[in-house]
DSSP file (Angstrom, degrees, kcal/mol; ACC not computed):
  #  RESIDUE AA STRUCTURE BP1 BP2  ACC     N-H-->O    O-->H-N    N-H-->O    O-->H-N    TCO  KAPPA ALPHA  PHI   PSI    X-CA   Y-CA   Z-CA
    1    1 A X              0   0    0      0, 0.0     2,-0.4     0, 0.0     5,-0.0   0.000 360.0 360.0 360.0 118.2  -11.7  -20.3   13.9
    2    2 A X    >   -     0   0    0      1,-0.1     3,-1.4     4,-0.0     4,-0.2  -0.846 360.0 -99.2 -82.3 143.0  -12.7  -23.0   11.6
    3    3 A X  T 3  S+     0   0    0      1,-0.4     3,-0.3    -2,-0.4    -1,-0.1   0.498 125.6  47.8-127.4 -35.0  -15.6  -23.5    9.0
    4    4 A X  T 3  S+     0   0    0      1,-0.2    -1,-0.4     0, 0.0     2,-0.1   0.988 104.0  56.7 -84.0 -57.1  -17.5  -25.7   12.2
    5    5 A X  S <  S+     0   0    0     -3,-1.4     2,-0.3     0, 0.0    -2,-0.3   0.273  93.6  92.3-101.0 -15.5  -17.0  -23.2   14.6
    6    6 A X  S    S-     0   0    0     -3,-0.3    -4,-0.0    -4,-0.2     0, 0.0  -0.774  72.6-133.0 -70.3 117.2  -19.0  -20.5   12.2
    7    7 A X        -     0   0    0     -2,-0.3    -1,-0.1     1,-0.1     0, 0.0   0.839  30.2 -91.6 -59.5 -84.2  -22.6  -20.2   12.7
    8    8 A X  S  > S+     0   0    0      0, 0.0     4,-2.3     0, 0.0     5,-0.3  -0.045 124.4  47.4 140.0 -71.9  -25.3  -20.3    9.8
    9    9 A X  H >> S+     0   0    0      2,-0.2     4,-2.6     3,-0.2     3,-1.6   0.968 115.4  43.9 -49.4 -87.2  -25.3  -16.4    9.3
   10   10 A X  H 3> S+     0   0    0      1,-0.3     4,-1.0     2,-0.3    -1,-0.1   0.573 110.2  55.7 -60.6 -37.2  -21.4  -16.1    9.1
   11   11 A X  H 3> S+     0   0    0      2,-0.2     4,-2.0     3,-0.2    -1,-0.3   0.842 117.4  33.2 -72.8 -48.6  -21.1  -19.1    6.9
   12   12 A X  H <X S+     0   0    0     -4,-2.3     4,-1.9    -3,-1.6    -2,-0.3   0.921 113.9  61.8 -76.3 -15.9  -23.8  -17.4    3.9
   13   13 A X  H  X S+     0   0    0     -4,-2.6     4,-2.1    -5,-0.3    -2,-0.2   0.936 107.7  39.2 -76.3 -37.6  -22.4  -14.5    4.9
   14   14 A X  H  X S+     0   0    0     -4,-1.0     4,-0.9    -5,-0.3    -1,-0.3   0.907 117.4  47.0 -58.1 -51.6  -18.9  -16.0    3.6
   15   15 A X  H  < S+     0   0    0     -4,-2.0     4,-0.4     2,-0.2    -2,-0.2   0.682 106.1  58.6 -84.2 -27.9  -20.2  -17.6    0.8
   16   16 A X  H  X S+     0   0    0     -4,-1.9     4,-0.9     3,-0.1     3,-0.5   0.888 111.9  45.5 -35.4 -69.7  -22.2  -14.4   -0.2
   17   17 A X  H  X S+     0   0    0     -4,-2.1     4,-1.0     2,-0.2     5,-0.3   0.681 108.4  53.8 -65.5 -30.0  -18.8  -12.7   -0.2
   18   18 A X  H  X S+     0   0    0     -4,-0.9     4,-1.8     1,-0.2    -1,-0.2   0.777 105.6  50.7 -92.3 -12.9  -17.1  -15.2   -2.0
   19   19 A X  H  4 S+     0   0    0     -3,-0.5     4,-0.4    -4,-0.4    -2,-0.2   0.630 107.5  53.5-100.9   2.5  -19.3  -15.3   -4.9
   20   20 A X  H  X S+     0   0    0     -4,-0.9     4,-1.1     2,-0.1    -1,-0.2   0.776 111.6  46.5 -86.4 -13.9  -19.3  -11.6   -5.4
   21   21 A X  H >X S+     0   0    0     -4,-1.0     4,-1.8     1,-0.2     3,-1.1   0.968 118.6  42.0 -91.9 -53.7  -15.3  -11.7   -5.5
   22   22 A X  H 3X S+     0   0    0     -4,-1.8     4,-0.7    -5,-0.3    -1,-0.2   0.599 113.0  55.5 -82.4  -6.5  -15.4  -14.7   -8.0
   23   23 A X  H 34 S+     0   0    0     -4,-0.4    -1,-0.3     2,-0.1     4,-0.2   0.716 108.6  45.5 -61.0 -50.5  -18.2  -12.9   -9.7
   24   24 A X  H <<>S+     0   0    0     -4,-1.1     5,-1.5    -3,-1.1    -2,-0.2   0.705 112.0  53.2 -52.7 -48.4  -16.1   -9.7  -10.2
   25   25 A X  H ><5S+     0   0    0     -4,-1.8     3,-0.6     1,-0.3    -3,-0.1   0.954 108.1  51.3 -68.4 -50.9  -13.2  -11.7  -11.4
   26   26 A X  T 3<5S+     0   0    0     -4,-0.7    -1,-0.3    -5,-0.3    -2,-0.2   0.801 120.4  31.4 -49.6 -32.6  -15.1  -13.4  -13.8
   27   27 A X  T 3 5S-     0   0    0      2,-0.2    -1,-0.2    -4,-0.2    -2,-0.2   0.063 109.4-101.4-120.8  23.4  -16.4  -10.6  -15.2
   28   28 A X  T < 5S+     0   0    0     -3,-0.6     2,-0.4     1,-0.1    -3,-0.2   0.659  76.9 124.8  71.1  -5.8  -13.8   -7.5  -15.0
   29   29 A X      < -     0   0    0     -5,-1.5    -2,-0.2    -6,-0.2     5,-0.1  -0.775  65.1 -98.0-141.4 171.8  -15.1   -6.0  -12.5
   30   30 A X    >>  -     0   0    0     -2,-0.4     4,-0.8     3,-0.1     3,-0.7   0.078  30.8-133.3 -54.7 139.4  -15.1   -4.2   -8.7
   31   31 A X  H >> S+     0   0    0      2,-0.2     4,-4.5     1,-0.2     3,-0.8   0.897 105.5  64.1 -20.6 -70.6  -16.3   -6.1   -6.1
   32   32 A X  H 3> S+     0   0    0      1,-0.3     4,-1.2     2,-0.2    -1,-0.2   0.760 106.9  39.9 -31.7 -49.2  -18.1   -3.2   -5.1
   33   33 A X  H <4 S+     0   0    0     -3,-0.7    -1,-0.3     2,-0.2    -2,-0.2   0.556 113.2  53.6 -68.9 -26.0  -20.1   -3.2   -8.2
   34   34 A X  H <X S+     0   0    0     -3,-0.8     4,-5.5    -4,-0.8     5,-0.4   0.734 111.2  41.3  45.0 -90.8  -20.4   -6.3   -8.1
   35   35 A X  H  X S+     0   0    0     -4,-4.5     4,-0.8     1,-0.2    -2,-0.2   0.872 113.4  56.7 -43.4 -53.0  -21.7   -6.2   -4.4
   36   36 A X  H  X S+     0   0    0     -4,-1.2     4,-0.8    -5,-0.2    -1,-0.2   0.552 111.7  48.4 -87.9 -32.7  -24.0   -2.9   -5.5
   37   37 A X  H  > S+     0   0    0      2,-0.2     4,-0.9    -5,-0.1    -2,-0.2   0.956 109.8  45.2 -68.8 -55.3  -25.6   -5.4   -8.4
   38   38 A X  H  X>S+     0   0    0     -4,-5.5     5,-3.6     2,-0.2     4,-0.7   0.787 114.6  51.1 -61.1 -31.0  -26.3   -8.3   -6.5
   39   39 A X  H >X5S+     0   0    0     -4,-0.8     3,-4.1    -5,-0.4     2,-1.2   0.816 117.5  38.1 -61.7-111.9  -27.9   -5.9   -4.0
   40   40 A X  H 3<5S+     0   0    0     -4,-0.8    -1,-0.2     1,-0.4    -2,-0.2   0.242 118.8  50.0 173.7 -32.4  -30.0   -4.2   -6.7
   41   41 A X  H 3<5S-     0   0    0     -2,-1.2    -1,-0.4    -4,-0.9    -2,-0.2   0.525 108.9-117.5-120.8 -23.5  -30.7   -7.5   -8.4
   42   42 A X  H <X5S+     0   0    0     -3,-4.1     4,-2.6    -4,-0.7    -3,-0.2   0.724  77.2 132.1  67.1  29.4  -31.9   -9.7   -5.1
   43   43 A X  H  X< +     0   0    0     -5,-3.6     4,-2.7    -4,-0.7     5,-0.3   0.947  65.3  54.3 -69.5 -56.4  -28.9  -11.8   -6.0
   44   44 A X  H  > S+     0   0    0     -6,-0.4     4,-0.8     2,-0.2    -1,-0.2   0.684 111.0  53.2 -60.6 -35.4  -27.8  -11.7   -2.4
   45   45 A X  H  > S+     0   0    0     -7,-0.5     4,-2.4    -6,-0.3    -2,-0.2   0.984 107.0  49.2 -35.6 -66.1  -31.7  -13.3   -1.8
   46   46 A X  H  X S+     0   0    0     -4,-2.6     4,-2.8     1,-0.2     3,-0.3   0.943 114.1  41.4 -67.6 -56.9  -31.4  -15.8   -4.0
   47   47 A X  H  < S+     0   0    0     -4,-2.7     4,-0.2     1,-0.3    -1,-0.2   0.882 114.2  50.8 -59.7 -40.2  -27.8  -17.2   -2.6
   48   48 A X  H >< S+     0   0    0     -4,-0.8     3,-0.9    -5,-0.3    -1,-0.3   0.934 117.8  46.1 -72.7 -44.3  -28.7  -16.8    1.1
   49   49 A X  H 3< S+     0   0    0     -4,-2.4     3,-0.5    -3,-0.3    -2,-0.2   0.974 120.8  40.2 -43.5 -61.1  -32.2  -19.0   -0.2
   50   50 A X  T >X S+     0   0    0     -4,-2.8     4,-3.0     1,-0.2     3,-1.4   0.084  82.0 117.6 -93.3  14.6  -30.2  -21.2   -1.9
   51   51 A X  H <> S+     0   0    0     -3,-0.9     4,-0.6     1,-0.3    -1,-0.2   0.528  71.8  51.1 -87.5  -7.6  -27.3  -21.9    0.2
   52   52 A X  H 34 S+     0   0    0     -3,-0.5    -1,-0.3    -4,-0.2    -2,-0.1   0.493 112.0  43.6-106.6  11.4  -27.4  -25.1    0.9
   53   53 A X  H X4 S+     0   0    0     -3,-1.4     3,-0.7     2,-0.1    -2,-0.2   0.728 119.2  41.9 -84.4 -61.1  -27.8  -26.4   -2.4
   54   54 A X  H >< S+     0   0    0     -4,-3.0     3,-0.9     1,-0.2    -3,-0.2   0.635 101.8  66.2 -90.3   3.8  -25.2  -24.1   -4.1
   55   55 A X  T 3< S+     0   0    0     -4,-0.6    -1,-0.2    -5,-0.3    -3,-0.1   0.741  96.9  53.7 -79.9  -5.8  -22.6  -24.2   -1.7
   56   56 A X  T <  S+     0   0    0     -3,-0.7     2,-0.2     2,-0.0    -1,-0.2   0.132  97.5  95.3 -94.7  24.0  -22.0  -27.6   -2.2
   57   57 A X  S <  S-     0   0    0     -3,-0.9     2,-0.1     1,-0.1    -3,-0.0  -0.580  79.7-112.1-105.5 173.5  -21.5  -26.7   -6.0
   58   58 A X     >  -     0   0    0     -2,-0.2     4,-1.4     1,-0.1     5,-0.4  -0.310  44.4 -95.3 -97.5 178.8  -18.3  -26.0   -7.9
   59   59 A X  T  4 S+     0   0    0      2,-0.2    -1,-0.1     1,-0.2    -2,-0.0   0.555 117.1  59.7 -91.8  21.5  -17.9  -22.3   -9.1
   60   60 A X  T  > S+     0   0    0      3,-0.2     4,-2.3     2,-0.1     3,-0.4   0.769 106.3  47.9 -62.2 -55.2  -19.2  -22.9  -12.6
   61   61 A X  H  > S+     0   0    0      1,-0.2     4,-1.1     2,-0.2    -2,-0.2   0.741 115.6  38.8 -70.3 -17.2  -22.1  -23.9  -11.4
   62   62 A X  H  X S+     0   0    0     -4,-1.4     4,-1.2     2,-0.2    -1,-0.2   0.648 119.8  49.0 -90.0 -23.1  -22.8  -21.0   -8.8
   63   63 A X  H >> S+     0   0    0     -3,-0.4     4,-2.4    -5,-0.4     3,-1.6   0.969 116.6  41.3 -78.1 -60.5  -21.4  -18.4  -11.2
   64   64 A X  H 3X S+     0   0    0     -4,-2.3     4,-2.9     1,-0.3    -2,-0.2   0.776 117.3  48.7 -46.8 -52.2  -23.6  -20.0  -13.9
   65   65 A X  H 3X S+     0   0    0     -4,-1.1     4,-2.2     2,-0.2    -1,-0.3   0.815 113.0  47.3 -17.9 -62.1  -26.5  -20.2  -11.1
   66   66 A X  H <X S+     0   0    0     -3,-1.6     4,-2.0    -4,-1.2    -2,-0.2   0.833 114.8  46.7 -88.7 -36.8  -25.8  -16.5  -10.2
   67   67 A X  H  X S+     0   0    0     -4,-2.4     4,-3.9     1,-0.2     5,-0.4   0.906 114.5  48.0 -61.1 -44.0  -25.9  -15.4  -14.4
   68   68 A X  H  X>S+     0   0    0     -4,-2.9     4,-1.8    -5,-0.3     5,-1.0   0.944 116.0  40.6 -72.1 -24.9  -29.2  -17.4  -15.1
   69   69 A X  I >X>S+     0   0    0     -4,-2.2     5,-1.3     1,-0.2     4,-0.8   0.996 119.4  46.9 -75.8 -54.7  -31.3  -16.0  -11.9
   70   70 A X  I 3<5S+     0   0    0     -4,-2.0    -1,-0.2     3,-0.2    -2,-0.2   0.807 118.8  42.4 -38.1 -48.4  -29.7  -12.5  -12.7
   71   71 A X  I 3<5S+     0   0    0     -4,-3.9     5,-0.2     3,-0.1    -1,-0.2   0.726 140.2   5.9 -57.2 -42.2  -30.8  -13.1  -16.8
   72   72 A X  I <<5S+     0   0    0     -4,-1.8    -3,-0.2    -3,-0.6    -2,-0.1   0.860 135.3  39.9-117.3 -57.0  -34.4  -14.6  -16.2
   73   73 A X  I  <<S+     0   0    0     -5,-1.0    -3,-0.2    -4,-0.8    -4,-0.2   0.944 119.9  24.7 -57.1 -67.5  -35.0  -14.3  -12.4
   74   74 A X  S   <S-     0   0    0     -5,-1.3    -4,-0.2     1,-0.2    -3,-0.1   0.319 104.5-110.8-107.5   4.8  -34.0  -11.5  -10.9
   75   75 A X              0   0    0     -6,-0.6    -1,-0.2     1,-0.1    -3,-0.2   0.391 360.0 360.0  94.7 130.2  -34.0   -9.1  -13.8
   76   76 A X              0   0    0     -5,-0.2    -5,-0.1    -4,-0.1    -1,-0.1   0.235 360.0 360.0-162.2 360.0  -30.7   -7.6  -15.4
């Protein structure tokens, strides 16, 4: 299946997933927790909101993206 062949859902839902694994990485730690933050945090709001602005960003800027909402926005 390729990246056209993905709907809308299945595409944030991917990109949602890929910034909690590169999130994790960045920062030492499980996925889960990770996952369990974003949850906890509306992180997973904000990226599904935002997804067609910051998926065409590089992954400083969406990790960066993902620190300031968490920091100012979404409470941390």
């Amino acid at each position: 299946m390729s990246a056209e062949d993905l709907t809308l859902f299945e595409k944030k839902a991917e990109f949602v997933s890929w910034c909690i694994e590169e999130y994790a990485a960045q920062t030492a730690q499980k996925a889960d927790e990770v996952a369990k933050m974003f949850f906890q945090h509306a992180v997973i709001d904000f990226l599904e909101t935002h997804y067609d602005v910051l998926h065409t960003q590089g992954k400083q800027y969406i990790l960066g993206a993902v620190t300031d909402f968490m920091q100012y926005g979404g409470g941390l």
